[in-house]
N, C-alpha and C positions, 0 to 999 in steps of 0.2 A: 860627545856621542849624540848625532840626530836622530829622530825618530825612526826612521826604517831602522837605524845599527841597532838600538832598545829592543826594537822586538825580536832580530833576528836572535839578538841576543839572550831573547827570552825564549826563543821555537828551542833554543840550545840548550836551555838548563830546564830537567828534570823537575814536572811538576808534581807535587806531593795532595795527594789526597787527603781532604782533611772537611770534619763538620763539627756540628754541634747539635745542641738540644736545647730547643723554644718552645714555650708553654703561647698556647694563642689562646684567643677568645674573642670571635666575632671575629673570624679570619685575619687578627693583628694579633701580630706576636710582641709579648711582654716579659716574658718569664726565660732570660737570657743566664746563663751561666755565671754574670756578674751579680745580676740580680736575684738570682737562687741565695747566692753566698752572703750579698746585704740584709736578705731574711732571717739568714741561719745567725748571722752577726748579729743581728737586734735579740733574736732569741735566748743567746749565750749573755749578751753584754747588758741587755734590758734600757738601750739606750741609742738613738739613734747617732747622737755625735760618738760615743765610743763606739760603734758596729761601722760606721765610716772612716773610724781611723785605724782596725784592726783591720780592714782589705783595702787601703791607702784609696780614699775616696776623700771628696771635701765632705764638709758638712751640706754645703749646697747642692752638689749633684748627687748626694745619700736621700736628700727630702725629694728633689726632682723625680728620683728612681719611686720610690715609697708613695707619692700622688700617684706616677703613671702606673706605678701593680693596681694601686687602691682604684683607678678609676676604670680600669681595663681588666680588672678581674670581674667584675661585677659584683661585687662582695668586698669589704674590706678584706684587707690581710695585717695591715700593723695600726693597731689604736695608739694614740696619746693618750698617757696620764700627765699629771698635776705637776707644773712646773713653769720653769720659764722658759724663753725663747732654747736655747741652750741647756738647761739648766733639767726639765722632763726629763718622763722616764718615757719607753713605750713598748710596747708586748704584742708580741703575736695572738690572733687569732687562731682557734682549731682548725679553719680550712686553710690557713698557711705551715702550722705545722705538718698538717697531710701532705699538701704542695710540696714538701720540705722532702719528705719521705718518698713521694712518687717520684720525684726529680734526680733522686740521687738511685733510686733505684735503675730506671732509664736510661740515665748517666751511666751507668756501669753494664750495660748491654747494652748501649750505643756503641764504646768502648770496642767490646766484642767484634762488633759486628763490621766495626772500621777496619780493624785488624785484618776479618777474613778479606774486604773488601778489595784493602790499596795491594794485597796479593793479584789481583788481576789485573794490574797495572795498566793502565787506560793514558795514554798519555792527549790532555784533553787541553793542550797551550793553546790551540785556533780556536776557541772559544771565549778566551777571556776577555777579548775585547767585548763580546755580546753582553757576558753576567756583568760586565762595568757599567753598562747603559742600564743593564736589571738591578741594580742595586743601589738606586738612590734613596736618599734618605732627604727629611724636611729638616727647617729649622723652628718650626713653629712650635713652640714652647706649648700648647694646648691642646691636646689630641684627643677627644672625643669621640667614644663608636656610639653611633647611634642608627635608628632605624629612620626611614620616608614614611611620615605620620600624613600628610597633606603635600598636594603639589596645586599652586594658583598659577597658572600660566598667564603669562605678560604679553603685550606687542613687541616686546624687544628683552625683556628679563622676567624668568620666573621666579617667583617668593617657593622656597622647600621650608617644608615645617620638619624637621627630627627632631623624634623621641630617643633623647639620649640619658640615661641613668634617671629617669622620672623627672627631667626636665624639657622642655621644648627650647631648643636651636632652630632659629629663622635664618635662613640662610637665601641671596640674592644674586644668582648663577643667570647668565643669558642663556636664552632658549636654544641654542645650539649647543651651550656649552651641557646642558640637562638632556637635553638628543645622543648627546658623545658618551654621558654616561650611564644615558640607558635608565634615566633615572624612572620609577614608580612605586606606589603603596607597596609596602614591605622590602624595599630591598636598602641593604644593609651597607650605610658608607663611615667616612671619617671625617669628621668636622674640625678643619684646622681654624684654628687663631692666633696670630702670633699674639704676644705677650705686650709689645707696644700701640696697639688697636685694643684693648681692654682699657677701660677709665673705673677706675673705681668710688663708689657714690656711700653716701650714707643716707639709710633710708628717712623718709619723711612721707608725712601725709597726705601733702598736696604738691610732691613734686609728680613735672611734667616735663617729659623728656621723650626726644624724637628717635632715640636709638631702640631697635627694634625688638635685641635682646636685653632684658634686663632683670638679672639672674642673683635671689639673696641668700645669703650664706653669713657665714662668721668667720673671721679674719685667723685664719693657721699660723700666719709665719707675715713677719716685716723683717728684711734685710736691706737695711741702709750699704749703699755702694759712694763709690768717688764722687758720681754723679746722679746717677738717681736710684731708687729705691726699689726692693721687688716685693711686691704685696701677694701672698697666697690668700684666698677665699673660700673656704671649706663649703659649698653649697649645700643647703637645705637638704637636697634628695642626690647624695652620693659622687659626684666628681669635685676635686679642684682646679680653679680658675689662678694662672697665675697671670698676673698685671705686670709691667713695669713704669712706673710713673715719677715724676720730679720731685727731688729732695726737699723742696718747696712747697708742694702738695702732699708729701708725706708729714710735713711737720702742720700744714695750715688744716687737715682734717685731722688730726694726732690720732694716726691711725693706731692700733696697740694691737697686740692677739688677744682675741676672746671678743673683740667689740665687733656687732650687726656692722653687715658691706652689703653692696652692690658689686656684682661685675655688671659693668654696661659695655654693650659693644654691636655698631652699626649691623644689620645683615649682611652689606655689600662687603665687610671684613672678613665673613667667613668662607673656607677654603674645601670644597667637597671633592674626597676621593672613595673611587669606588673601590670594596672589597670580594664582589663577585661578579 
């Protein structure tokens, strides 16, 4: 079947009405229906590897979910206690419990209101090709909302300062590219980093280093892979940074959880998208 016979074949079958319920903040949404239930799992289970295996999640993409609420709630919602990589416990905060409550309440008048809704039946197939191009998604493992703290404009690229979770993000966009997103003091974007553009440092006295961000924290999570390793960095003031760096460098700095990091990473790495 070629592409024309696909769609015709798609004009032909009956499309179904259907949503959901996302929790945003700072016009990005975090608080997905998977991610409600990885909350409520840690709550019951008092553990992030058991709350990932009672809604068939790895352990890996359970901690993924758990940074992205923790950095995009603005507030934590799940603390670690005392343990090891694996081996901790960790606990809801009160404003995720609430989160917990308002979510399923909403949920259930969502529900509702779908019900009255797909009675009106709308058959809306010419469209889908439009919301395909509306619904991309990144692969950048570090998602960052922050605000336009400073803008230094360049003859060819400007330096953007964001204030993101009480850290500063330098970020190095060409001057067309900060024209197209309308960029100025106070307006509200997303600071991408992929995860292999992060180097991770251990701090010292009289190091000097030419990367633009250089961001301290305490080491959350080391997960040794085939080939290289993914280092999380709990920052000082509120988001984590995840790294991925070589088997080789994970063993030549012995990085562990609990021990002082750096994420270091160029300005010209980071990735700005606007939210309004």
């Amino acid at each position: 079947m070629d592409k024309k016979d696909a769609r015709r074949a798609a004009a032909a079958t009956p499309v179904e009405l259907t949503g959901s319920v996302a929790l945003r903040s700072r016009d990005k949404a975090w608080g997905n229906a998977r991610r409600m239930a990885l909350l409520a799992a840690i709550g019951e289970e008092g553990s992030i590897a058991a709350a990932a295996r009672k809604i068939g999640l790895s352990y890996k993409a359970a901690w993924d979910a758990v940074d992205a609420m923790n950095n995009l709630a603005e507030e934590p919602l799940v603390t670690r206690t005392t343990g090891g990589q694996r081996g901790g416990g960790a606990s809801l905060t009160p404003r995720a419990r609430e989160l917990i409550a308002f979510y399923e309440a909403v949920s259930r008048e969502h529900e509702r209101f779908m019900a009255r809704l797909a009675n009106i039946g709308a058959n809306a197939t010419h469209n889908l090709d439009l919301i395909e191009h509306m619904t991309i998604q990144t692969s950048a493992r570090n998602k960052l909302a922050g605000t336009v703290a400073r803008i230094k404009p360049g003859a060819v690229n400007d330096e953007i300062v964001l204030a993101a979770g009480g850290n500063e993000i330098v970020a190095s966009i060409t001057s067309e590219s900060a024209r197209n997103l309308d960029l100025h003091v106070g307006k509200r974007v997303l600071a991408l980093v992929k995860a292999s553009s992060v180097l991770v440092g251990l701090p010292a006295a009289n190091a000097a280093l030419s990367a633009r961000n250089q961001l301290r924290g305490t080491i959350s999570r080391v997960t040794p892979g085939a080939v290289n390793g993914e280092v999380g960095i709990q920052l000082l003031r509120g988001p984590v940074i995840t790294a991925i760096i070589s088997l080789d460098s994970l063993r030549a700095l012995a990085l562990k959880e609990g021990l002082e990091a750096m994420a270091i990473f160029n300005a010209s790495s980071v990735i700005l998208v606007g939210v309004e």
